[in-house]
N, C-alpha and C positions, 0 to 999 in steps of 0.2 A: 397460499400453501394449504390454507383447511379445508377454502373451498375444493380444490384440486383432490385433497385426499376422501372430502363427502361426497360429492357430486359430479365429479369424473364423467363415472356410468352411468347418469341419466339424462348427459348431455349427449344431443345427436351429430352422429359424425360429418355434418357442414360447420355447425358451431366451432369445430375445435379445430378443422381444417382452416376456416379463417382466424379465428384466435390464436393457429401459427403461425398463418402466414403475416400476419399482422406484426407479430414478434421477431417472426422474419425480414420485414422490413426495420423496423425500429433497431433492430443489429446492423441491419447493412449501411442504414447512415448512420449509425454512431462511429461506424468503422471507418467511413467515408469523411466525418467531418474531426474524427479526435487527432490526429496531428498538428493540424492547425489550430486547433480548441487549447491545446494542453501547453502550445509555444510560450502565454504568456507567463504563466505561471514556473515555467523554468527561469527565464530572464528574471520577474522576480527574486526568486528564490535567492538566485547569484549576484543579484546587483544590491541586493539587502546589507549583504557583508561589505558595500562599499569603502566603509569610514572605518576599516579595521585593519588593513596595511595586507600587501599581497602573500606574505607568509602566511598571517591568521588565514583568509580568505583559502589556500589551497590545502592548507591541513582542517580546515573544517569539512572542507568537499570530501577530500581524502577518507576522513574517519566516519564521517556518516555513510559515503556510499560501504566502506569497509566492511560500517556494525551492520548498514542492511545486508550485502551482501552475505555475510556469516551467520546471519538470523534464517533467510532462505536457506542458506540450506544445509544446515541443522534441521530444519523444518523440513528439505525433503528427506535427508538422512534418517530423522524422525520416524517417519509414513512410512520409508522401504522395510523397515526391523519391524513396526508395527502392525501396518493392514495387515500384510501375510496372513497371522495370527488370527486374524478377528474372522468371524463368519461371514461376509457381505451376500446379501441374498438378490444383487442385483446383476446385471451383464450388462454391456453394451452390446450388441448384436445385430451387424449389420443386415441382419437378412431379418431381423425385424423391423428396422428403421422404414419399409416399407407400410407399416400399420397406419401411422398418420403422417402423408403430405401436406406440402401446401398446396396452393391454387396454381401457383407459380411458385419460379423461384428468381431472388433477386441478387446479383453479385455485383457493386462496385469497389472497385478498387480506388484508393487513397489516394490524391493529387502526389502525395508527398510519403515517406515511411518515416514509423516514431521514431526510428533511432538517427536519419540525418535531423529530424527536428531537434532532438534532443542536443545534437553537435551546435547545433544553431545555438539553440537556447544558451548552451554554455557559451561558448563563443562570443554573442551581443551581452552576455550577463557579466562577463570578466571583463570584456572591454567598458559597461559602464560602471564595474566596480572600481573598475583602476582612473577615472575621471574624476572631478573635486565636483562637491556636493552643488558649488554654485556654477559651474562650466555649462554657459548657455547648449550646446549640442547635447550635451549628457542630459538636462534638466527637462529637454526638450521630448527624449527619447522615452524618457524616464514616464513621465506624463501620457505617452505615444500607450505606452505599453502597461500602465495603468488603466489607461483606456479600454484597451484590448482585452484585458483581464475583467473587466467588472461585464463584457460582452457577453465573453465565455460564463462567466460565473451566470450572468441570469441564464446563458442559454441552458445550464445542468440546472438549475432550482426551475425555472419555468418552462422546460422541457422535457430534460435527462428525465426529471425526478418524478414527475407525476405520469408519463409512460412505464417506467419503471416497474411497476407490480403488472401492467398489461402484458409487457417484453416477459414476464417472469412465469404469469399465469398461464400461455401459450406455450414459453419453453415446457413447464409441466404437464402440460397435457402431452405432448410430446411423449417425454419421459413415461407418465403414467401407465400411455398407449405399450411399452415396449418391458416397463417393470410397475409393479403397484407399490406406488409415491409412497404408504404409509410405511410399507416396509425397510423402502430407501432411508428415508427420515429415520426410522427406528436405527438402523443399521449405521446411521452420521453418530445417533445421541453418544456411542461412545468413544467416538472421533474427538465430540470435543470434549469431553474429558481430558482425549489425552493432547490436545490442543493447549488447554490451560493450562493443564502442568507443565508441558513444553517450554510457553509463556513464562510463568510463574520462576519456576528453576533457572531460566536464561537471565532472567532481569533479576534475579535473587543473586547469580553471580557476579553480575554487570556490577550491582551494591556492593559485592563482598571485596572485589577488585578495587574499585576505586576507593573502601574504605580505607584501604592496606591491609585486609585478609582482618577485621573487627568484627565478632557478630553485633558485638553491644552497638556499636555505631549504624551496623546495618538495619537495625530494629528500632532504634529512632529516627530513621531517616523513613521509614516507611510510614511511621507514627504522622513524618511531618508531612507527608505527601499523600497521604490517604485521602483526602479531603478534595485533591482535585483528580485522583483517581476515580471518586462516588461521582465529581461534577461531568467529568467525561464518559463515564458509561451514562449516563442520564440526556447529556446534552449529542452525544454521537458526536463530538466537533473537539479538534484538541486547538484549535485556534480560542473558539469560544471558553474555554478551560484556561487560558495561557495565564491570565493574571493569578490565577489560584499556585498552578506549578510552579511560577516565576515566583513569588514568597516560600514555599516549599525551596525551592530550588534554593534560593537564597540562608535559608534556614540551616540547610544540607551542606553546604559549601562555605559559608561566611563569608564570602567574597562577592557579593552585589555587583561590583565591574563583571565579572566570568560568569555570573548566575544569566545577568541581562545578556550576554553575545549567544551563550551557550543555549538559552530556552528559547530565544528569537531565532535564532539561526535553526532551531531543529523542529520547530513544531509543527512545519505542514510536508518539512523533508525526511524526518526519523522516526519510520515506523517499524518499531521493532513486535509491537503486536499485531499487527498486519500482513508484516511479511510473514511471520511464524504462520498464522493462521492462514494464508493466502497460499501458501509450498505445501504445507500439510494439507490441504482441501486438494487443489492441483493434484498432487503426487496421489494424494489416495485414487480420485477420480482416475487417473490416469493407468495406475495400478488395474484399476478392474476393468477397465478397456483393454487391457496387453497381458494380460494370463498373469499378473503380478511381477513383473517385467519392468523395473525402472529405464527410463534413456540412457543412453549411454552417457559418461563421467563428461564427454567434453561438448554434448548439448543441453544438457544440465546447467553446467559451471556459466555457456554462452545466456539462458535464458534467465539463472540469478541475477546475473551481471548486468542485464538491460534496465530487466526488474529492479535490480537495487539504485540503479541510477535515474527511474523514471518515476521513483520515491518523488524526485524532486518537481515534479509538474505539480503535486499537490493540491492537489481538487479539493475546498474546502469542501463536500457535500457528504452529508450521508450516501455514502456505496460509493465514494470515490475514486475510491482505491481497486475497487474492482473495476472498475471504468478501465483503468492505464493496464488493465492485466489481457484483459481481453483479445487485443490481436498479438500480444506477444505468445498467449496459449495456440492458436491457430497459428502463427509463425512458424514457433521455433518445436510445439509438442504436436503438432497436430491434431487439437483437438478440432469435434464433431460441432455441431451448432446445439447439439442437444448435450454433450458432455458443459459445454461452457454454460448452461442454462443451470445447470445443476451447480457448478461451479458457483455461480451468480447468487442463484438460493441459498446457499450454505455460507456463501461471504456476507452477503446483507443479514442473513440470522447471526452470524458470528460479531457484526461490526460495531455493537455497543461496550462489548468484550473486548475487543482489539483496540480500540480509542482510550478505551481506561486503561489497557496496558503500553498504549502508544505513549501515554500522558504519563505514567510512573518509570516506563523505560527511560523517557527523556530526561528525567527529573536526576536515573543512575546514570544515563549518560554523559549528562551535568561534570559529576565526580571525574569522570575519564580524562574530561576535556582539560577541564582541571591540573590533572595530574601529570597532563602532555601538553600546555602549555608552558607548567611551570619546570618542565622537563628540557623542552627547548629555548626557555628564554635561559637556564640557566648556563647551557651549551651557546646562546649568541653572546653571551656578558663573558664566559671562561676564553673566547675572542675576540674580545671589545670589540664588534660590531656596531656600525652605526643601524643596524638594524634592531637592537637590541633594548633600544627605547621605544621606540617603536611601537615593538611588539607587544 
């Protein structure tokens, strides 16, 4: 980003024609290989809640995809009342996009789409949740697809990750070519102001809800969770933070059994600082493409809705998260190759931000599950169910 805002214009125009098209390639196979990439990590995700009985397992699904989905979009609801307002001094403008081409251009198409993948995932995930821990076929699969997972993971840390700033550096020249970068950036800084607050207020309710409407509880719970709030803006990883939130969590809740399902079951699938900042970046970019023109209510609602369920792929990396956004923006919004490059830049500057609110969200989420566990178990005992032990 600094280079791009210094030294732009004194680089010559073959330089930045291959350093797009170069970034142009590095999109077209991440596009080409992320379906398949992101398979195991769903199975994961859903086979995790094995040993917790098929009720826990589908109201865990149920409320995580629920709270991402209502974090999206609030976050674009957000953007639409906001940007308006704000001055942006950039355009998207097609009849600039001629400034800088590539050499070529490169289009493949995906063996496969995220969203049958995503059916899969779920699918093999609930069938080996509902198998005993020792059932040679589950044990087997289980293993199959831990396998698969540690694939993908090196293929994003010794791949994804160190192209990364090349894909980003390119996409900006791009950009630069058509608006000058520093004004863009100038023009994001108060984006995320209103990002974090966004953030801030949404997980500040999250607490206040699951206190029982208590400020005094809400302010010790953040007391106890601060700690891995600071570990997760530092380390960018809310896996790598889990031990810190799991004592938090526990602190928070008193209940050690619900702390340990609730903070395992949500830390690579409930990103509520992510998606807030992921709809709000989207939606603004989006905004200034379309004369400040949101999509329409029911391709909106469609591409929350993917987004909040492809939470669950869960790419442990820095920028992971924008990873799983990316052909859903070209899908279902139509974004340019040069709006998602921007997009890209503002999610990785945001993403040390979102991790620490992904880590504190999950910590009030904790409370919710809490509160609708012991909601339901009290409705399966008022009819002695033999479910009701169980649960």
């Amino acid at each position: 980003m600094v280079s791009v805002m210094s030294f732009a214009d004194l680089l010559p125009l073959d330089i930045k024609r291959s350093a797009y098209t170069f970034s142009s390639l590095i999109r077209a196979g991440l596009m080409f290989c992320l379906p398949l990439l992101v398979l195991p990590f769903v199975v994961s995700s859903i086979a995790l809640l094995r040993s917790n009985g098929l009720i826990l397992i589908f109201s865990l699904v149920f409320l995580i995809t629920a709270s991402n989905f209502l974090s999206i979009i609030i976050g674009g609801q957000v953007a639409a009342a906001v940007v308006p307002l704000m001055n942006f001094g950039m355009t998207f403008n097609a009849g600039d996009a001629q400034e800088l081409l590539g050499w070529f251009e490169v289009t493949l198409e995906p063996p496969i789409s995220v969203e049958i993948i995503l059916l899969l995932g779920f699918i093999f995930g609930f069938l080996l949740s509902l198998l005993p821990s020792d059932h040679h076929l589950g044990s087997r699969a289980l293993k199959f697809f831990e396998s698969y997972k540690r694939i993908s993971t090196l293929f994003f840390q010794k791949i994804f990750i160190p192209l990364l700033p090349f894909y980003i550096f390119g996409m900006l020249l791009k950009l630069d070519a058509e608006n000058d970068f520093a004004t863009v950036f100038k023009d994001f800084g108060s984006l995320i102001l209103v990002i974090v607050a966004v953030q801030f207020s949404y997980i500040f309710f999250v607490f206040w809800v699951g206190n029982k409407y208590s400020f005094r509880k809400v302010i010790q719970c953040y007391k106890n969770v601060m700690p891995a709030g600071l570990l997760g803006f530092s380390t960018m990883s809310s896996l790598v933070t889990m031990p810190v939130t799991l004592e938090a969590a526990e602190k928070n809740l008193g209940d050690k059994a619900i702390a340990q399902v609730a903070i395992t079951s949500t830390v690579n699938c409930h990103d509520i600082g992510e998606c807030i900042s992921l709809s709000v970046i989207a939606s603004a970019v989006y905004l200034m493409a379309n004369g400040m023109i949101m999509p329409d209510f029911w391709t909106f609602t469609q591409f929350a809705f993917i987004l909040a369920v492809a939470q669950f792929t869960g790419v442990s990396v820095p920028g992971g998260s924008v990873v799983i956004i990316i052909p859903l923006l070209t899908k279902y919004l139509g974004f340019s190759p040069e709006m998602i490059g921007l997009v890209t830049t503002m999610a990785i500057f945001m993403d040390p931000i979102g991790t620490a609110n992904n880590v504190v969200g999950n910590s009030a989420f904790a409370l919710i599950i809490q509160r609708y566990f012991n909601l339901i178990k009290g409705k399966l005992r008022k009819t002695s169910s033999p479910q009701a032990a169980k649960f």
